[in-house]
Legacy VTK file of the C-alpha trace (Angstrom):
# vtk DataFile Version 3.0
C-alpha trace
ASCII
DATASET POLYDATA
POINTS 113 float
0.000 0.000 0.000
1.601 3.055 -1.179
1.738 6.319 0.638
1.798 10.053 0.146
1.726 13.025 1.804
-0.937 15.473 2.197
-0.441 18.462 0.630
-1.711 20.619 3.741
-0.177 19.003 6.587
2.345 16.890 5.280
1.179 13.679 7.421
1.608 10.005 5.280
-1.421 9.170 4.022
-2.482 6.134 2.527
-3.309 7.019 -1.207
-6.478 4.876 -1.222
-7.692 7.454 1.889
-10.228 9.604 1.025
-9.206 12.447 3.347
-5.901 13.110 5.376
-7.072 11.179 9.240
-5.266 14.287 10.527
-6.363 17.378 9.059
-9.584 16.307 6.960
-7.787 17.120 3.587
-10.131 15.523 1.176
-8.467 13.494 -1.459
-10.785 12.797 -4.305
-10.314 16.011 -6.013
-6.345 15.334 -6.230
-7.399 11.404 -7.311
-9.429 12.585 -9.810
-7.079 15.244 -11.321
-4.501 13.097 -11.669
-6.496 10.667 -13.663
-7.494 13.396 -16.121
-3.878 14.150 -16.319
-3.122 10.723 -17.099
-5.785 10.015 -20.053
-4.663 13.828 -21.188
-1.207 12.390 -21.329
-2.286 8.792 -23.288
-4.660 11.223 -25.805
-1.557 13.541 -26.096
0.791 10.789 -27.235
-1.882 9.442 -29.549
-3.947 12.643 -31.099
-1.476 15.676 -30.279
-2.378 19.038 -29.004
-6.035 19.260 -30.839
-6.954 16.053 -29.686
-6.247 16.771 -26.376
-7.496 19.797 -26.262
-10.718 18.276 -27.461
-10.866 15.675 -24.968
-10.090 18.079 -21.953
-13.387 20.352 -23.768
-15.309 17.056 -23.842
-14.722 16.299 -20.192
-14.970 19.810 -18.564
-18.130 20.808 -20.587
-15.966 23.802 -21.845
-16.966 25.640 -24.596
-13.599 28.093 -24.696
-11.359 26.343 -27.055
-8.373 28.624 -26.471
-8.943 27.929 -22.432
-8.949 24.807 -22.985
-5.721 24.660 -24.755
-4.229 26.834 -22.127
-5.347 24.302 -19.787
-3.771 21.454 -21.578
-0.845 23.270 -22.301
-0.503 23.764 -18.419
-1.492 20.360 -17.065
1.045 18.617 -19.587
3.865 20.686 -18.608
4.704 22.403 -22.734
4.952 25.696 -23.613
2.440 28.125 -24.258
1.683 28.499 -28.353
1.174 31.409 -29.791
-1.510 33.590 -29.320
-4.294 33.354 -31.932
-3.169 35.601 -34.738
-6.509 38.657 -35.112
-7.545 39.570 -38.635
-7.089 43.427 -38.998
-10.037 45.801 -40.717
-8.418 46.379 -43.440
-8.132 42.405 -44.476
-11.405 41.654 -43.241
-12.890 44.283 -45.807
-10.794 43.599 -48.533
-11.943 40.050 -48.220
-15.420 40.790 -48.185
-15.245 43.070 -51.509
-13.395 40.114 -53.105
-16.176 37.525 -52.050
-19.031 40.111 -53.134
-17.369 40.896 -56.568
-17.143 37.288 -57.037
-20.678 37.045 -55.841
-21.674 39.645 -58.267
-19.669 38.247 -61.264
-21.278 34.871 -61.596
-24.693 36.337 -60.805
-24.253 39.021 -63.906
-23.095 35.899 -66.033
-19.822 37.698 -66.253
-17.604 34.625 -65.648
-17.410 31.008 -66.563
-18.937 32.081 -70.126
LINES 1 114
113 0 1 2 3 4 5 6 7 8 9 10 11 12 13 14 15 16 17 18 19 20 21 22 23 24 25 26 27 28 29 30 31 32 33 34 35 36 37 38 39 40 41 42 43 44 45 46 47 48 49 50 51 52 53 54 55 56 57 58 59 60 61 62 63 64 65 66 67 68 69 70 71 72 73 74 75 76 77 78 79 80 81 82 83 84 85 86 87 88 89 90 91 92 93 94 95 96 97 98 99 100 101 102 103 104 105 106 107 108 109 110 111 112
């Protein structure tokens, strides 16, 4: 039977307790993190970053895919990525005259005569 110590008073605990007999430290919240670490780490090896990511959204009910990255990112020990590169106005309306003269061309019967 392995032990550990509890992380608030330090006492040697047996890891199948579900709170420290000294201070009350309840231990199914650390149990159950370090499961989701572990199937975080076997979907890492398998799927990469995305799938991960995915999984940890899955589990948590989170809807924030760039939280949950950070999340993964954190609880797998790598480096933060980049942060997600913004579109600026200019682009964005320069795009949208492109898609609305295209629009406009194949409605007029000005292309693909």
């Amino acid at each position: 039977m392995p032990l550990m110590k509890c992380p608030d008073c330090g006492a040697e605990v047996s890891d199948r307790a579900p709170s420290c007999p000294k201070c009350n430290h309840p231990f199914a919240q650390i149990a159950a993190d370090k499961l989701l670490n572990d199937d975080l780490c076997r979907v890492y090896e398998d799927k990469k970053l995305i799938g991960a990511t995915i999984f940890y959204m899955e589990r948590k009910s989170i809807k924030d895919m760039g939280e949950a990255k950070s999340e993964v990112e954190r609880r797998l020990g790598l480096p933060p990525g980049p942060p997600p590169r913004k579109l600026s106005l200019p682009v964005v309306i320069v795009g949208y005259l492109l898609l609305f003269a295209a629009i406009w061309m194949v409605i007029t019967g000005r292309i693909f005569k």
